[in-house]
N, C-alpha and C positions, 0 to 999 in steps of 0.2 A: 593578756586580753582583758581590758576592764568593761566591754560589754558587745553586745550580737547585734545581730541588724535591725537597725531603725523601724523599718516599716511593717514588721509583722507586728503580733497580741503576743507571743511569747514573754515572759520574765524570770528570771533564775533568779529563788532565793536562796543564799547561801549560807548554811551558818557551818559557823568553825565549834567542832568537837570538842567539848569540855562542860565542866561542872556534875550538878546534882544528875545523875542519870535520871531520876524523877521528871524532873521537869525537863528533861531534853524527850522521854516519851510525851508527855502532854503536848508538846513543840508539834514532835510527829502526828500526835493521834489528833489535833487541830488542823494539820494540812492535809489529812487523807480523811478526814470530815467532806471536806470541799472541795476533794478531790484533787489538789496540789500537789506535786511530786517536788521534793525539796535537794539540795547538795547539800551534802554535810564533809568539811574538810575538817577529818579527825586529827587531834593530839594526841601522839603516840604515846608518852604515857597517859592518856583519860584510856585509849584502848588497852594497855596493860592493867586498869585497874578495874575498867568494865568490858572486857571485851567479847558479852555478850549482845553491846549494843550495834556492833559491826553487822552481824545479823538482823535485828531488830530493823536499821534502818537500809539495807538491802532488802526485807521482807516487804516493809511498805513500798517498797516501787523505786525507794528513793537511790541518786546514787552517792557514792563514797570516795572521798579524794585525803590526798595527805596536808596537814597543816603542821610541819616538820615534828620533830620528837617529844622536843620540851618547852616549843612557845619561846624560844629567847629569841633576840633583835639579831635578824637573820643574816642582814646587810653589813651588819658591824663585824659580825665573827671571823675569825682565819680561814680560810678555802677549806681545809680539812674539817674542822669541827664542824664549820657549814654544811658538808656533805654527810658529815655523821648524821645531822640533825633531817636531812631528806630521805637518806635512807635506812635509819631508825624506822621513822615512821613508815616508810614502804615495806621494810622486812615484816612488821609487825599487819599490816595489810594482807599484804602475801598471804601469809601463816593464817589470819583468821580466816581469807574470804575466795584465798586460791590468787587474787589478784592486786597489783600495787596500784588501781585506780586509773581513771583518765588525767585527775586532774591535781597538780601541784598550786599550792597557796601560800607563798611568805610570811612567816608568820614578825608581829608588832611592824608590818609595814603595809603602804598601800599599792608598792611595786617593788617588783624585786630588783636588783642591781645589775647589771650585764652579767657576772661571772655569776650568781645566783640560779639566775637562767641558762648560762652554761651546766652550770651543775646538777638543778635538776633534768636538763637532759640528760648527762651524763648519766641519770640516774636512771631514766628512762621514763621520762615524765616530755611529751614532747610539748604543750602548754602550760603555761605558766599561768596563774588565774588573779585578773584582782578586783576590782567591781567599781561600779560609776556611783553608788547609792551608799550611804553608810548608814546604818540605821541609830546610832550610836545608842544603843538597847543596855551596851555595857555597862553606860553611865549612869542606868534607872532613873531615867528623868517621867514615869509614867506608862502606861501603855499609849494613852490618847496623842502624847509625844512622840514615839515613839514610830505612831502609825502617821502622822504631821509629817513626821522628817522622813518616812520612805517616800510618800504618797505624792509630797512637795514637787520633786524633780521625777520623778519614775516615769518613764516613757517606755516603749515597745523596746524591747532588745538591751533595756537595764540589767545589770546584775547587783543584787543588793547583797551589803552584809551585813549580817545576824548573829547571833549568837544563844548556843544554849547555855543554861547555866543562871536566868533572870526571869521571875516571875514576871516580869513588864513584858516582855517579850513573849509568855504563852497568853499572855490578856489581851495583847494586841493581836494576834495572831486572826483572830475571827473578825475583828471589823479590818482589818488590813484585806484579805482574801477576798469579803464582801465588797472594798473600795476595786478593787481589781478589777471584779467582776463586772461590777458597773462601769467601769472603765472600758471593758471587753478586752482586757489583761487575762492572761492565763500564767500560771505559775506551773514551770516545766523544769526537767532538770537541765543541767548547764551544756550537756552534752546533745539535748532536743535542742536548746538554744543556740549553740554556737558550733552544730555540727549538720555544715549545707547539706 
């Protein structure tokens, strides 16, 4: 699913679980400023090495999805390893938070492959997630950039992606949520977005 229905104010910001824990809290404590509920699709080892942030961002409101185990090019890999890597990440879900999440995210791609989407269902992941917005934050071109390239294309029923892990990315975060608003955009989780 790369995005929800068109005609509502809904927006799913999604970022993928990784980096400084630090600033993935800043991330958070900027969208529950203004009231935004975020998705965040964790990398199962950033959860083995902080996996008090699986709580943290289940505390704000926010929800929690899998973004496979180790971040490799998920479409490349052999069916087995590929599935290692989906439920790596789900076992490690489970065990924090009692659950393996709604939502499955490919990871270094912007869709997953047919047998990928077999496999996280297999997994028990019955959506697969990929997003119409890239905010490319990754590349630290700025916050003001940052917030340019979501704000550019972003319509009702977009899902962006994000990342924690980039100072540009907690600086943009407050005029980003303000263009929103102005917009009469809300930022919701992916599961208020793309669940009739």
């Amino acid at each position: 699913m790369g995005h929800g229905p068109r005609g509502g104010s809904g927006v799913a910001l999604t970022f993928h679980g990784n980096g400084d824990p630090a600033i993935a809290k800043a991330v958070l404590a900027e969208a529950e400023r203004a009231g935004a509920r975020v998705t965040v699709l964790a990398i199962g080892a950033w959860l083995d090495a902080h996996p008090e942030m699986a709580r943290r961002i289940l505390d704000g409101g926010h929800e929690l999805g899998n973004h496979t185990q180790r971040h490799l090019a998920i479409n490349t890999l052999p069916e087995e390893q590929a599935y290692a890597e989906i439920t790596g990440c789900a076992d490690r879900l489970k065990r924090l938070t009692g659950s393996i999440g709604t939502w499955f995210r490919p990871s270094q791609t912007q869709y997953a492959t047919p047998l990928v989407r077999k496999l996280a269902q297999r997994a028990g992941y019955p959506h697969v997630l990929s997003y119409d917005v890239d905010s490319l934050d990754f590349t630290s071109p700025g916050a003001a950039t940052v917030v340019r390239t979501v704000i550019g294309p972003i319509q009702g029923g977009s899902v962006v992606s994000l990342h924690f892990g980039y100072a540009d990315t907690v600086d943009a975060m407050p005029p980003l949520l303000e263009e929103l608003a102005r917009r009469e955009l809300r930022a919701v989780t992916t599961t208020e977005l793309l669940t009739p």
